[in-house]
TORZA-109695 format. One record per residue (C-alpha): x, y, z; residue in one letter; residue number from 1. Coordinates in steps of 0.25 Angstrom, whole numbers. Layout:
REM TORZA-109695
+-------+-------+-------+---+-----+
|    px |    py |    pz | r |   k |
+-------+-------+-------+---+-----+
|     X |     Y |     Z | A | NUM |
...
+-------+-------+-------+---+-----+
This chain:
REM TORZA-109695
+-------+-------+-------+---+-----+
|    px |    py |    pz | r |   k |
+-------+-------+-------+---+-----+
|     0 |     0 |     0 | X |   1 |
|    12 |     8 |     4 | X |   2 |
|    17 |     7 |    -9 | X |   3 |
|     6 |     8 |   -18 | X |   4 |
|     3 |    23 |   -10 | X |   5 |
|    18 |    27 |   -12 | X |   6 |
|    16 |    23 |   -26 | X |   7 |
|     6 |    32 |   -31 | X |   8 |
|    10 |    45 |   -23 | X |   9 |
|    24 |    43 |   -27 | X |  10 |
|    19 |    42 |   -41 | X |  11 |
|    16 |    57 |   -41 | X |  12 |
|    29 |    62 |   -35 | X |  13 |
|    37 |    51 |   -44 | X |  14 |
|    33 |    61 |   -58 | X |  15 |
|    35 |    76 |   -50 | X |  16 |
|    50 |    72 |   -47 | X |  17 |
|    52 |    63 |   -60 | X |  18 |
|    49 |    72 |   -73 | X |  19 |
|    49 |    57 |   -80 | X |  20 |
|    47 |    42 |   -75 | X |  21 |
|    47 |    32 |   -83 | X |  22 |
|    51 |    18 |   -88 | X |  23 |
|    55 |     9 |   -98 | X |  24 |
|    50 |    -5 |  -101 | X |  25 |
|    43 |    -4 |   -86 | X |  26 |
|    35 |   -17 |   -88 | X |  27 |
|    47 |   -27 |   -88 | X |  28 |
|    46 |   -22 |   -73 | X |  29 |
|    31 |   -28 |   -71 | X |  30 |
|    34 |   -42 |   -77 | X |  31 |
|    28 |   -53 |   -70 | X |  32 |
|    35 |   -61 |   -60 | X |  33 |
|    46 |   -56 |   -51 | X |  34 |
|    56 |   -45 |   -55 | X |  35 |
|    70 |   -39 |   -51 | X |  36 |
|    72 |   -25 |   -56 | X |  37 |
|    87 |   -22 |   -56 | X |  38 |
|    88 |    -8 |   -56 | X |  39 |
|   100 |     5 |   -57 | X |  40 |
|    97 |    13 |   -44 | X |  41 |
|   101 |    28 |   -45 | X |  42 |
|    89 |    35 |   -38 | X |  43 |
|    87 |    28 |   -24 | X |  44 |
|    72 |    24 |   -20 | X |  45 |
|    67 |    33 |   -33 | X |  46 |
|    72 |    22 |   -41 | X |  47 |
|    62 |    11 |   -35 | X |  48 |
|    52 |    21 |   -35 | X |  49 |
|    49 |    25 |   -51 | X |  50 |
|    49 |    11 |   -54 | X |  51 |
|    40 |     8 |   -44 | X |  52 |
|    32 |    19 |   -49 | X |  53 |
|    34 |    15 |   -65 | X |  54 |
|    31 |    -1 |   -63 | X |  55 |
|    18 |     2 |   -53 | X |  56 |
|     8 |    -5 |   -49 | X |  57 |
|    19 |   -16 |   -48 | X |  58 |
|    28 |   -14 |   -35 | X |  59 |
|    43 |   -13 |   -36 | X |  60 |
|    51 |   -18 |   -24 | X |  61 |
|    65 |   -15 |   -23 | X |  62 |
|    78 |   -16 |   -14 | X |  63 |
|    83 |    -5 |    -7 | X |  64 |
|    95 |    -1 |     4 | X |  65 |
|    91 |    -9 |    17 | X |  66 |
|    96 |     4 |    27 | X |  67 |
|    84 |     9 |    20 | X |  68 |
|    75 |     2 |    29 | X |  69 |
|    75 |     7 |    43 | X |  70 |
|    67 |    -1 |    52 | X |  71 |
|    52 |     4 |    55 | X |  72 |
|    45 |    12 |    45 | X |  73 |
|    53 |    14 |    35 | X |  74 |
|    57 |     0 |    33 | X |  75 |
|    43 |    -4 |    30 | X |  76 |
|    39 |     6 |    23 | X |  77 |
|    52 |     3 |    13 | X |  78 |
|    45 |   -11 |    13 | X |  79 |
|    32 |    -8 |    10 | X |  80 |
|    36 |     1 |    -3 | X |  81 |
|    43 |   -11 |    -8 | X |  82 |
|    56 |   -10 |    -4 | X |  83 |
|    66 |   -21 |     1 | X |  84 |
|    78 |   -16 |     9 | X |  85 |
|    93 |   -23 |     2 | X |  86 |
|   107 |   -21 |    11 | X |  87 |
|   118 |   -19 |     5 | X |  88 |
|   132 |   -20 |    15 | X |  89 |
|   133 |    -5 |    14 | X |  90 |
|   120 |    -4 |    21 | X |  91 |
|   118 |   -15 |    30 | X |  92 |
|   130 |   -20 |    33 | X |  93 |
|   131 |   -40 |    33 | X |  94 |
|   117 |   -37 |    41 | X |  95 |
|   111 |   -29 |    29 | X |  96 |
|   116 |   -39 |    20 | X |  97 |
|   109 |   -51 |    27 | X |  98 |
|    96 |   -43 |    28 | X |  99 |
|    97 |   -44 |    12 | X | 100 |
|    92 |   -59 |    12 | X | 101 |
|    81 |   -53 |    17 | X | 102 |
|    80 |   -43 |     7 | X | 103 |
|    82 |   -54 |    -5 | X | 104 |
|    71 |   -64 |     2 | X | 105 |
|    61 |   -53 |     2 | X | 106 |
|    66 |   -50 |   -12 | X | 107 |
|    64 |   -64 |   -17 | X | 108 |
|    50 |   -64 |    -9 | X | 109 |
|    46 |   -51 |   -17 | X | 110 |
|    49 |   -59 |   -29 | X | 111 |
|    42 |   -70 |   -30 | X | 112 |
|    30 |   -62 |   -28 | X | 113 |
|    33 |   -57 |   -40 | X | 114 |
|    40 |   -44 |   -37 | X | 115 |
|    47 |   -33 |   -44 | X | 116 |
|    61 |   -30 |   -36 | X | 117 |
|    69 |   -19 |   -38 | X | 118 |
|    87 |   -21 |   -34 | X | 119 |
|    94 |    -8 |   -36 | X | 120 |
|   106 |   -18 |   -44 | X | 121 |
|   117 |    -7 |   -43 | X | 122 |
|   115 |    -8 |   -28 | X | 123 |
|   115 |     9 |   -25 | X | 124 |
|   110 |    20 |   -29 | X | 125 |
|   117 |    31 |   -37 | X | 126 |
|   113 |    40 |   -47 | X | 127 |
|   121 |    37 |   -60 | X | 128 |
|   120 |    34 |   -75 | X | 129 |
|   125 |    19 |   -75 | X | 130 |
|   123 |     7 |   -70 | X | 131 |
|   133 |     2 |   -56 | X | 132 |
|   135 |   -12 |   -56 | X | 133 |
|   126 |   -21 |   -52 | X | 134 |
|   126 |   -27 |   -35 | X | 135 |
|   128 |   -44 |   -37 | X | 136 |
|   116 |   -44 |   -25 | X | 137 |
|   107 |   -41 |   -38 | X | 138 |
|   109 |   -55 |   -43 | X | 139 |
|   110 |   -61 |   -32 | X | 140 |
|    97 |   -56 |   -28 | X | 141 |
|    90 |   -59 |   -42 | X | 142 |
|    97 |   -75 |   -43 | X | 143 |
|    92 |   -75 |   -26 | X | 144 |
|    77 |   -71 |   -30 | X | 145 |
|    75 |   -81 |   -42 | X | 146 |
|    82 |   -91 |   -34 | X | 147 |
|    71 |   -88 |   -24 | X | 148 |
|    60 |   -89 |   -34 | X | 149 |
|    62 |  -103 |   -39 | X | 150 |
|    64 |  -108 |   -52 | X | 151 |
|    60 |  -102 |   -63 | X | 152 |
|    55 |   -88 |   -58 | X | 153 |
|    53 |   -77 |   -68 | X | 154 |
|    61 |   -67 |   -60 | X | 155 |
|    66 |   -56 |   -69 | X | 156 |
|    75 |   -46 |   -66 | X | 157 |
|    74 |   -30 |   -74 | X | 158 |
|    84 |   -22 |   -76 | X | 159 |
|    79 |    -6 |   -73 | X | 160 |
|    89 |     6 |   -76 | X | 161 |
|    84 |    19 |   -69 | X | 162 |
|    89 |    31 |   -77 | X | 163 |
|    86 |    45 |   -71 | X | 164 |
|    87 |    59 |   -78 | X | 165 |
|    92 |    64 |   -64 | X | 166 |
|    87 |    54 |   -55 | X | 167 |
|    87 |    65 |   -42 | X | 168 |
|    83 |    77 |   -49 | X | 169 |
|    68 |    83 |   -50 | X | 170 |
|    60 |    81 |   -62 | X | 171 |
|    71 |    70 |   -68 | X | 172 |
|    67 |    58 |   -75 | X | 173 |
|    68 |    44 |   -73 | X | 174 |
|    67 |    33 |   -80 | X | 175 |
|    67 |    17 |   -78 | X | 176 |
|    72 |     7 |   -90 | X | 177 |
|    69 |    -5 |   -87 | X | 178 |
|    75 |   -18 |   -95 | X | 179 |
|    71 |   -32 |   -99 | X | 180 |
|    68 |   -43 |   -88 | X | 181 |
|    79 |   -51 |   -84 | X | 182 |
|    76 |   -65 |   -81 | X | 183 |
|    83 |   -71 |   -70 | X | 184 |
|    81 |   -86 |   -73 | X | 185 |
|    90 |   -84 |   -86 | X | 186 |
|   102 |   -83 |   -77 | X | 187 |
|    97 |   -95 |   -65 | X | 188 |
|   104 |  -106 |   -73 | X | 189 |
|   119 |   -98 |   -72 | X | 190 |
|   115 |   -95 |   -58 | X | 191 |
|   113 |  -109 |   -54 | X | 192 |
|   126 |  -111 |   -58 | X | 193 |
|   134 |  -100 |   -55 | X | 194 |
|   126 |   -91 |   -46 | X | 195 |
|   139 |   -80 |   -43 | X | 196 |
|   141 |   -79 |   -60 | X | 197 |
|   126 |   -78 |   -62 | X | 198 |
|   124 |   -67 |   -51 | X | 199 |
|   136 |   -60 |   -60 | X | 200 |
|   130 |   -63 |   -73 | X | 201 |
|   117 |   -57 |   -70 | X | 202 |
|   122 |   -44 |   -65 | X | 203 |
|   130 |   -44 |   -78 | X | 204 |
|   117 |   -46 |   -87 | X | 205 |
|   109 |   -36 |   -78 | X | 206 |
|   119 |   -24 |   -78 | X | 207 |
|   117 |   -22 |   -92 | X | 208 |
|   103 |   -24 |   -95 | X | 209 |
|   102 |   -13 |   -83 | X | 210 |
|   113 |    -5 |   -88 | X | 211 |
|   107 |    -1 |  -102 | X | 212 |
|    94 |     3 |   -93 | X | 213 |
|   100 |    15 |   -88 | X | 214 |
|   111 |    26 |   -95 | X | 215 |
|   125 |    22 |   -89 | X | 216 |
|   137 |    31 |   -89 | X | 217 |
|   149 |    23 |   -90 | X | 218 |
|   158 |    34 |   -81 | X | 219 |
|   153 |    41 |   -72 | X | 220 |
|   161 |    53 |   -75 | X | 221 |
|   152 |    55 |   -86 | X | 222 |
|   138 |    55 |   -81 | X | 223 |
|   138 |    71 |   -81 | X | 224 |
|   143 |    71 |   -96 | X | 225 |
|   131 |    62 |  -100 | X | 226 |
|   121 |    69 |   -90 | X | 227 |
|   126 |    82 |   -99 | X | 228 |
|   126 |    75 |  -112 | X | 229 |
|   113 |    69 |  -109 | X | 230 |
|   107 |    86 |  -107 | X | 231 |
|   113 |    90 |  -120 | X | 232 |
|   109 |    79 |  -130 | X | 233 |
|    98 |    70 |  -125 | X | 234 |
|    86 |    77 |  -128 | X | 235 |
|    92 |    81 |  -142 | X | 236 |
|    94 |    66 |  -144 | X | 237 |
|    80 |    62 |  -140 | X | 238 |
|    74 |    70 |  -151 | X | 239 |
|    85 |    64 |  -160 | X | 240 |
|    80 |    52 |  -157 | X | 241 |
|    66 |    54 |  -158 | X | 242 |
|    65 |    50 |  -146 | X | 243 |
|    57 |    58 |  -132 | X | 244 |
|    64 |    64 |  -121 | X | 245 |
|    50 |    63 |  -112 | X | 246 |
|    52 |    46 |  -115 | X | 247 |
|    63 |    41 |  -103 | X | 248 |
|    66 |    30 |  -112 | X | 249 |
|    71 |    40 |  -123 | X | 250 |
|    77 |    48 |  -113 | X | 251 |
|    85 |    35 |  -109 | X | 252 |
|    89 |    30 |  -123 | X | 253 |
|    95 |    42 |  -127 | X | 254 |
|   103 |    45 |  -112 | X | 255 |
|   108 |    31 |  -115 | X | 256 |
|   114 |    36 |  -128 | X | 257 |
|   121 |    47 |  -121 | X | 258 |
|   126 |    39 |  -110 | X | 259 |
|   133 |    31 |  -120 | X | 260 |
|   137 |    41 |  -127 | X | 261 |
|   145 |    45 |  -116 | X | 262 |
|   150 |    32 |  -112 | X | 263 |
|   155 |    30 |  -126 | X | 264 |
|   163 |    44 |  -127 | X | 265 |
|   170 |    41 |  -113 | X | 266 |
|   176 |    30 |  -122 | X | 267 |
|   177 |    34 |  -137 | X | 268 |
|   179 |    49 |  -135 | X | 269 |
|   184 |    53 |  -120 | X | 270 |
|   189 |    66 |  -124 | X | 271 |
|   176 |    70 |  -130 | X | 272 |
|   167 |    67 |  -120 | X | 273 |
|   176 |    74 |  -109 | X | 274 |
|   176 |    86 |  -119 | X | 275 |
|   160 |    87 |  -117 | X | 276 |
|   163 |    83 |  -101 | X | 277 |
|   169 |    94 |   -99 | X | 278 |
|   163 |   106 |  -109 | X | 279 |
|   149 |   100 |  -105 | X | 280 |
|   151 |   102 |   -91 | X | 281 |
|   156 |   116 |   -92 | X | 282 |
|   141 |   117 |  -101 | X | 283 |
|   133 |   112 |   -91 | X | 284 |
|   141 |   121 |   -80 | X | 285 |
|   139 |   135 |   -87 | X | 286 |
|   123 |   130 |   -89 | X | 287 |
|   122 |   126 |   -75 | X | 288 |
|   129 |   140 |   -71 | X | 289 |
|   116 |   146 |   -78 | X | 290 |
|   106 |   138 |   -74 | X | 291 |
|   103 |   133 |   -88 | X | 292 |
|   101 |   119 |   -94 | X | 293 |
|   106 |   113 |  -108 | X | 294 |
|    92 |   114 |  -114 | X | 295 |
|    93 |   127 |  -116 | X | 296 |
|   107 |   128 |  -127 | X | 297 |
|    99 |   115 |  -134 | X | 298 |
|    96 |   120 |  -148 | X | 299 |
|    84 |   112 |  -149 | X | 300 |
|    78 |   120 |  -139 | X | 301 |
|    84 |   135 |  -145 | X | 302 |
|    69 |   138 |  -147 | X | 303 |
|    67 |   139 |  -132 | X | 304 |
|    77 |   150 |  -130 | X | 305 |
|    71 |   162 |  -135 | X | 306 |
|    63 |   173 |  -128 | X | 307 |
|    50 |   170 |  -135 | X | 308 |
|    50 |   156 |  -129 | X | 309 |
|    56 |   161 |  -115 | X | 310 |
|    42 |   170 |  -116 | X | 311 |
|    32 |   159 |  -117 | X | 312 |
|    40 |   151 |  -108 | X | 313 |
|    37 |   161 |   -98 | X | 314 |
|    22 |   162 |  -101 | X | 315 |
|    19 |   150 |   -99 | X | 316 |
|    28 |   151 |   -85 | X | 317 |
|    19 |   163 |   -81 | X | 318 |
|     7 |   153 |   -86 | X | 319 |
|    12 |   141 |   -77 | X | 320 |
|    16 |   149 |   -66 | X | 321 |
|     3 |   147 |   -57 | X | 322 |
|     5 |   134 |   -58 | X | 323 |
|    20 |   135 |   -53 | X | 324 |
|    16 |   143 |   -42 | X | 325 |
|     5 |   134 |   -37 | X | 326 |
|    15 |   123 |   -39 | X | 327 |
|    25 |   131 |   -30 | X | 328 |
|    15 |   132 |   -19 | X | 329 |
|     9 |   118 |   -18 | X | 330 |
|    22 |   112 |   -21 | X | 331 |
|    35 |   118 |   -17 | X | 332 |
|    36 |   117 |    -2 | X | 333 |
|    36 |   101 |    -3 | X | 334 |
|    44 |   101 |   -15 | X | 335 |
|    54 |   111 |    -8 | X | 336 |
|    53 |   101 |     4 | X | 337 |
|    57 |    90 |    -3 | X | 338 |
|    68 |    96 |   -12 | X | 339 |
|    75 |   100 |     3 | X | 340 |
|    74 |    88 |    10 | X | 341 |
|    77 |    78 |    -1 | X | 342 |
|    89 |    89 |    -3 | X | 343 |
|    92 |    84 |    14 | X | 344 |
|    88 |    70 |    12 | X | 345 |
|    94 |    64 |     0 | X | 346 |
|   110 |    63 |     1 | X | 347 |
|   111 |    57 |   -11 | X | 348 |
|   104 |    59 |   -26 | X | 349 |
|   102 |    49 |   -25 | X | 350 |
|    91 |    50 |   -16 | X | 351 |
|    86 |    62 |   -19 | X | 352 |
|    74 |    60 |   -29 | X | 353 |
|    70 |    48 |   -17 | X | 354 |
|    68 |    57 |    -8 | X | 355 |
|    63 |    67 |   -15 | X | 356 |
|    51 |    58 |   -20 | X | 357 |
|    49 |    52 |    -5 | X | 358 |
|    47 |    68 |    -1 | X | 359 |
|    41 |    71 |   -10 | X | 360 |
|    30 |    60 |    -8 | X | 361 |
|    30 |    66 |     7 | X | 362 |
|    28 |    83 |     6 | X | 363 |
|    21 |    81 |    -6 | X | 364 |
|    10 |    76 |     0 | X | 365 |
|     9 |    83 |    11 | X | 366 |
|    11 |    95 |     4 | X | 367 |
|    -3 |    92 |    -4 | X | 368 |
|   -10 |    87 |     8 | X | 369 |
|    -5 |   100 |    16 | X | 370 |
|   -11 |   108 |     6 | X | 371 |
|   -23 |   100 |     3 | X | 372 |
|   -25 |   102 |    20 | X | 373 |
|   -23 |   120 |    21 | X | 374 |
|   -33 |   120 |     7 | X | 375 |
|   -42 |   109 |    10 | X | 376 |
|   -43 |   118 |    25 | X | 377 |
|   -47 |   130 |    17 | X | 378 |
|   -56 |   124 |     9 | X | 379 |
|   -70 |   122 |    10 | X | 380 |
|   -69 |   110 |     2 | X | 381 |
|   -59 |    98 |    -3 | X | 382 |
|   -58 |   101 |   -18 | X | 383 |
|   -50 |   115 |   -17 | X | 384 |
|   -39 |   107 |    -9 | X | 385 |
|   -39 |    95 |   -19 | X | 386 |
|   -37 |   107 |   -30 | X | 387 |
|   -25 |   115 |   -24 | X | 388 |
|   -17 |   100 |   -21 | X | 389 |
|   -21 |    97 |   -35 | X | 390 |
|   -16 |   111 |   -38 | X | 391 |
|    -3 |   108 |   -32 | X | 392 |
|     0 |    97 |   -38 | X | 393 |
|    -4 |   102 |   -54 | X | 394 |
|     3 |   113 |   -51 | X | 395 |
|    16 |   106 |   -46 | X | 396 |
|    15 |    96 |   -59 | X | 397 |
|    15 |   109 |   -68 | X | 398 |
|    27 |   115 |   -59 | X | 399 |
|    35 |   103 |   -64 | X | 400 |
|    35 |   108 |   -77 | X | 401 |
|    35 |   121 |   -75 | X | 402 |
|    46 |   122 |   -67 | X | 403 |
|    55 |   117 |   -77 | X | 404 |
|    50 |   126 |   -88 | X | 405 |
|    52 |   139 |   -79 | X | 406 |
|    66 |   135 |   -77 | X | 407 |
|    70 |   132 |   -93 | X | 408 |
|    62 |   145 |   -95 | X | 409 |
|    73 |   152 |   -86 | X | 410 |
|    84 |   146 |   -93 | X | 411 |
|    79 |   151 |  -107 | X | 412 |
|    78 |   165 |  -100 | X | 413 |
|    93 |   162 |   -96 | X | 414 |
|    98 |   159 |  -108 | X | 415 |
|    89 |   168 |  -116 | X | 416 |
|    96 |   179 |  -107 | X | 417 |
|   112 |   175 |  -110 | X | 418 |
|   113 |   173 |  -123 | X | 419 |
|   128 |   171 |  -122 | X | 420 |
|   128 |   159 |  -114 | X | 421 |
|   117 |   153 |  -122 | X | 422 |
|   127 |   153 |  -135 | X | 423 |
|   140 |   150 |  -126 | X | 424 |
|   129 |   138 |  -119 | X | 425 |
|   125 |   134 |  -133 | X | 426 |
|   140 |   133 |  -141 | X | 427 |
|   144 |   124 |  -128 | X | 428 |
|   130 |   115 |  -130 | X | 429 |
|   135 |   114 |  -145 | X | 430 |
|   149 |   108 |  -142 | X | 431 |
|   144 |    99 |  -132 | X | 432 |
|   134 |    92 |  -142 | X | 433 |
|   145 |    92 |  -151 | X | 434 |
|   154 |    85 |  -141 | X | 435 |
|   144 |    74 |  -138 | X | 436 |
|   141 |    72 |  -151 | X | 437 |
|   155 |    68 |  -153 | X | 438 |
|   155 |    60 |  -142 | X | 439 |
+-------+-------+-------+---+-----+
């Protein structure tokens, strides 16, 4: 029951913090019959969560760090959303270790009634484009649970790589590609005879099928040159493609094609792509310094920069304004709230957008049923405070756009304003789509 509430109202926050969720080949995740889904794991409980959210009604269970569950209340609230607590050495210590069995029999239990179980294979969580390698406790676990099964069990296993825009950032975009059922019985008969070679070879066959599921960087050193890449070109290459930016799937293919691109040039052409390292970070410095973004030096969008545009850009601020300021008012003090405290909270970005969702669920609510109580007091009837919470609400789905627009409408103002920069801005652009051209 727990679940099923959570589920709903978090389905309404999910899309405010989110500009896009969705996912690829999804119904490989509702097959009948028991299913492991191997997963990357850069976003911490968020991760759990949008799958949870795109494979609905089904529920997803999935392991999570044992020093998670703190005896009492939130131990069995953990447990009722369908999560089952995993020690590793780091956390538990030989004791957390041994409560493991535990883990893996409920595991198993889960299973044979036909579950869907999520394993975090990389074994932590950090927010980078590539795949680490896979923990050997992931085989181990998958031979363990068909063993437990019996013979001739249909369990699969389905690789899923998680790919985020910015995975802690407001207004990102997410997007869940999942692969082709993995059949575990294909492997029993090499397990049966060489269990420790078997546990390898599977890991050696998975790391793959989940590697090609998300975009991976080869060095680390250059995920700001793809991120920077990835700003200039993609969108151009979409439409050269034919293919829509709005579609995640599209939006994928093509980063895919970016990220190789890179990967190749550190090998073919080293001294070409530290060319565009280092003249693309100056680049992005100078735009930072001025508060502006690429978009605005991209030719396809020249007609944009012009002081007609900028005027009708501005009317239809002044006509969405209203609606901005009524957003402000039933909206901004939680927002505020949950901005600061997740600031506070979340150590890591890795946590961040967890948090920030969990909040959100919290001041959110109390922030409509606060107001629904002062309006419903002074009035006479119930349909005045069901209008302003509705209000509110309208309002704040219209301030998710029109925020945005109010700030590109600034940086045309800007530029509009320094024509100098925008031509010294523009000639460095054109150099650097000429170097990652020749990349």
């Amino acid at each position: 029951m727990t679940w099923h509430i959570l589920r709903y109202w978090i389905s309404f926050i999910l899309p405010i913090f989110y500009k896009r969720i969705q996912g690829k080949n999804i119904n490989n995740l509702r097959v009948k019959g028991p299913v492991i889904i191997a997963m990357n794991h850069p976003n911490a409980f968020t991760d759990p969560i949008l799958i949870s959210h795109l494979t609905y009604p089904i529920k997803v269970r999935y392991l999570a760090r044992g020093d998670a569950f703190k005896p009492g209340m939130a131990a069995k609230f953990l447990s009722n959303v369908g999560v089952v607590p995993i020690f590793r050495l780091q956390d538990g210590g030989k004791e957390g270790l041994k409560k493991n069995e535990e883990a893996y029999s409920l595991v198993n239990q889960l299973l044979k009634k036909n579950s869907k179980v999520i394993i975090f294979a990389e074994g932590l969580c950090i927010q980078e484009r590539r795949l680490r390698p896979l923990k050997k406790g992931v085989s181990r676990m998958i031979f363990g649970a068909y063993e437990y099964l019996g013979e001739n069990n249909d369990l699969v296993v389905v690789p899923v790589g998680i790919n985020y825009s910015k995975p802690h950032k407001f207004r990102s975009n997410a997007f869940y590609n999942v692969g082709e059922p993995i059949n575990v019985k294909d492997f029993i008969e090499d397990y049966k005879q060489n269990p420790a070679k078997a546990n390898n070879t599977f890991l050696q066959y998975l790391a793959p099928k989940m590697k090609e599921l998300i975009t991976h960087i080869n060095n680390p050193e250059n995920d700001e040159a793809v991120c920077q890449i990835e700003e200039l070109v993609k969108k151009d290459w979409l439409k050269e493609q034919g293919l829509d930016y709005r579609n995640l799937s599209h939006d994928f293919e093509v980063l895919k094609q970016l990220t190789e691109k890179v990967n190749k040039a550190e090998i073919d052409s080293p001294n070409a792509l530290a060319d565009f390292k280092t003249k693309s970070k100056n680049y992005f410095n100078i735009l930072d310094k001025h508060g502006l973004k690429d978009w605005l030096l991209n030719p396809r969008y020249s007609y944009k920069i012009s002081y007609l545009h900028l005027f009708f850009r501005v009317c239809f601020l002044l006509i969405g304004l209203p609606f901005y300021i009524i957003a402000l008012i039933g909206n901004y003090l939680p927002y505020k709230i949950v901005e600061k405290l997740t600031s506070k909270i979340a150590k890591n970005k890795e946590f961040y957008s967890s948090f920030a969702i969990a909040l959100s669920m919290i001041f959110f609510l109390l922030n409509y049923v606060l107001w629904f109580a002062i309006s419903y007091i002074l009035s006479p009837t119930i349909f005045m405070p069901l209008f302003i919470c509705f209000s509110f609400i309208l309002c704040g789905m219209i301030a998710l756009v029109y925020h945005p627009f109010k700030k590109k409408t600034i940086g045309i103002y800007q530029i509009l304003k320094n024509k100098h920069l925008y031509n010294e801005l523009f000639e460095m652009r054109k150099e650097l789509i000429s170097l990652i051209n020749k990349l």
